[in-house]
N, C-alpha and C positions, 0 to 999 in steps of 0.2 A: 601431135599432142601439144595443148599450149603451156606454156612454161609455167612453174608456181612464182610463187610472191619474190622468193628469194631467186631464182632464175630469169627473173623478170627483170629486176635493178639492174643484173649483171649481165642482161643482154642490152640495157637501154644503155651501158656506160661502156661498155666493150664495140660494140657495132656502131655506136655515134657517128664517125666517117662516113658509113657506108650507108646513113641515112641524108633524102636529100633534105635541103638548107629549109623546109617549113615542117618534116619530120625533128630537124635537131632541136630546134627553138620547142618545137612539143616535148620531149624525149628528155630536155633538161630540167623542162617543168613539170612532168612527169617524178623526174627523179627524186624532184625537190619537195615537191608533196604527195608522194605516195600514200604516207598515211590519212590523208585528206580525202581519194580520191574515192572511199566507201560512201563521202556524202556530198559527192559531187555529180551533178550531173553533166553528160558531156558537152551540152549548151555552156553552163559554167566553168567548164574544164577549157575550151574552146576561147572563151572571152578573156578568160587572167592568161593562156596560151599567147592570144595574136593569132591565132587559124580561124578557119571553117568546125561547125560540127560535125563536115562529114569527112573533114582531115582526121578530126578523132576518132572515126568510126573507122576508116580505113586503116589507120594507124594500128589499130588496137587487132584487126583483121589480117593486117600483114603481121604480126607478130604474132600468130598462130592462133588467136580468139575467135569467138566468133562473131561478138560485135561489144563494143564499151561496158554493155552490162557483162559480159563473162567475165572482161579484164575485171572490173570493180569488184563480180563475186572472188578471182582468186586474192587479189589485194585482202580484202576481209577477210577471207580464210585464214591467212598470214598473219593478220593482225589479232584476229580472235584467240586463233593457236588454240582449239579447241583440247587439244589434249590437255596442254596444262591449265586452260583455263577455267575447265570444268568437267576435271576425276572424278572416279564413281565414286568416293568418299566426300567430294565437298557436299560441306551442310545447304542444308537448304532451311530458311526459316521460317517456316511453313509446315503445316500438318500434315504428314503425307497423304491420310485421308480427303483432305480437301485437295488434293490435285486428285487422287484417283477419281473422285468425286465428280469433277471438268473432265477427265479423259472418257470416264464412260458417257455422255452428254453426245462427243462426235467417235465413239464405236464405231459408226457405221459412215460415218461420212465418209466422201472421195470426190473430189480431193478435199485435204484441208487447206489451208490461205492461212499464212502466218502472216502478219503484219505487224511493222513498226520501224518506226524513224528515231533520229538522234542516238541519245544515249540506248536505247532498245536493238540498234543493228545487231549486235553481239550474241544476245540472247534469240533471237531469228534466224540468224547462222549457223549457230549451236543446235534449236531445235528442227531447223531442215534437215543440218547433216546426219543427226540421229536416224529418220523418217525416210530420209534417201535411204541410206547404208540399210534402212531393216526393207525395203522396198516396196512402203510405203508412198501413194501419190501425196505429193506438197508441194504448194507454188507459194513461194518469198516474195511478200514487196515491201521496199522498203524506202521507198521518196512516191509522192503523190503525183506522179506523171501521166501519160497517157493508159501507161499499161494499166496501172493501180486501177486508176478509173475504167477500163474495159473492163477488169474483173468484178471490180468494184459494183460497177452497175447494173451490170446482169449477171448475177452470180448463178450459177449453174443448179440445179434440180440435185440434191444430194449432197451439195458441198457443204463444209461446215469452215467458220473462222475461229483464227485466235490469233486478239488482239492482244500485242508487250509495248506496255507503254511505262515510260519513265521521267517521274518530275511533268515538267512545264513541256518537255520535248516530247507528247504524243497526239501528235494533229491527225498520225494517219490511225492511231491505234484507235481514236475516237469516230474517224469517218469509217474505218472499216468494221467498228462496233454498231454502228447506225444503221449500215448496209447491211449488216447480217439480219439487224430485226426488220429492216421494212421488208426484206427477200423471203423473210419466217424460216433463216436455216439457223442450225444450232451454233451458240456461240458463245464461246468464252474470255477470261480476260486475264495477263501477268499483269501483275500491277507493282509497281515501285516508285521509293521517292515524292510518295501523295497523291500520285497519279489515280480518279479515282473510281477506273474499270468502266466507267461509262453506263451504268446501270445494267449489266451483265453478271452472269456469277464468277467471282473473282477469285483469284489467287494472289495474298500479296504478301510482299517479305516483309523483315522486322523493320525495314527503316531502318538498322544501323545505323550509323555516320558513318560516312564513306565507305561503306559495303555495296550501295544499292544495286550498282553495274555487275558487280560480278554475282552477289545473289539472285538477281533480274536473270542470268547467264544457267547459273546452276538451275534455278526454278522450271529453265523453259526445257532444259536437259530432263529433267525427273517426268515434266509433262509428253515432251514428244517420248522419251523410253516407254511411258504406260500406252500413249497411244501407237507406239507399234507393238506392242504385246500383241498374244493370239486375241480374238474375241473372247475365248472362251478363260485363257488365263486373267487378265484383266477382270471379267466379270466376278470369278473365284475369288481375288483378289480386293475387288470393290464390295464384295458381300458383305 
């Protein structure tokens, strides 16, 4: 089983020695910016390193992952700390009717495609993990790489997206709002910080001052809980 966030620091600073001499130089830089490494990819992890990118892929492999993208999703887990960071009591500023609204829209979709970059990782992480844990199918992307663009491009017969996009930082929230209409699947959009849903039907929070992140976070929680409801609860619910 691979270690979480906080088993993860304490193996890369404990086992040091016993990694060889282009593991340590990773392993410190690693340590050094953990927090970083949710929006790194491991070509860039790789270059500020001194390695190979497929030092970082081994690296990440021998320490019980299954390849860079795992380590990066438990690193986020860690960081997001979903429990506190989004209780069943946080507000959401938003009408709940307009989220039930967007959930019944992908009822029936499978899988859904979360997407979002920057300041949106969080609220991505939050609404997968809901969508796993109720088991529900969901695939996260959240940097515009080769995968983004597989899914991206040929999106599956049935699928539906939701694009969280925040401020200036949502390039993918906008290409995977584009891809969902030229594909004709259903698709919705978090919107925060002015970001402005890409001409989709939106959900956006108040704009607060310095709230946006974490009501971005709550908002996608309220969305993915409705959309693992039963069908039949949801629909009762959305009447």
């Amino acid at each position: 089983m691979p270690p979480d966030a906080m088993d993860l620091a304490t193996r890369l600073e404990r086992d040091h020695d016993r990694f060889s001499p282009a593991q340590q130089a990773l392993a410190r830089y690693l340590l050094e910016h953990l927090g970083e490494l949710p929006m790194m990819s491991a070509h860039e992890v790789a270059r500020e390193a001194h390695c190979s990118p497929a030092t970082v892929v081994r690296f990440a492999q021998a320490l019980g992952f299954a390849g860079y993208p795992d380590l990066q999703r438990t690193v986020r887990r860690g960081r997001v700390a979903l429990g506190e960071a989004a209780p069943p009591s946080a507000p959401v500023a938003v009408e709940r009717r307009v989220v039930l609204a967007l959930a019944l829209r992908l009822e029936s979709a499978s899988p859904v495609l979360i997407a979002g970059d920057g300041g949106a990782l969080g609220a991505v992480v939050a609404a997968e993990d809901v969508m796993l844990r109720a088991g529900r199918p969901v695939i996260s992307l959240i940097e515009g790489g080769a995968r983004a663009r597989a899914w991206l491009g040929s999106l599956p017969h049935g699928a539906g997206v939701v694009a969280i996009g925040l401020g200036d930082e949502s390039r993918l929230a906008d290409v995977a709002a584009r891809a969902a209409r030229a594909a004709e699947v259903p698709v919705v959009a978090l919107a925060a910080g002015g970001w402005s849903g890409s001409g989709v039907p939106t959900a956006r929070t108040s704009g607060r001052e310095g709230s946006g992140e974490a009501d971005l976070v709550a908002l996608a929680v309220e969305l993915a809980r409705a959309l693992a409801a039963p069908r039949e609860g949801l629909r009762a619910v959305g009447a």
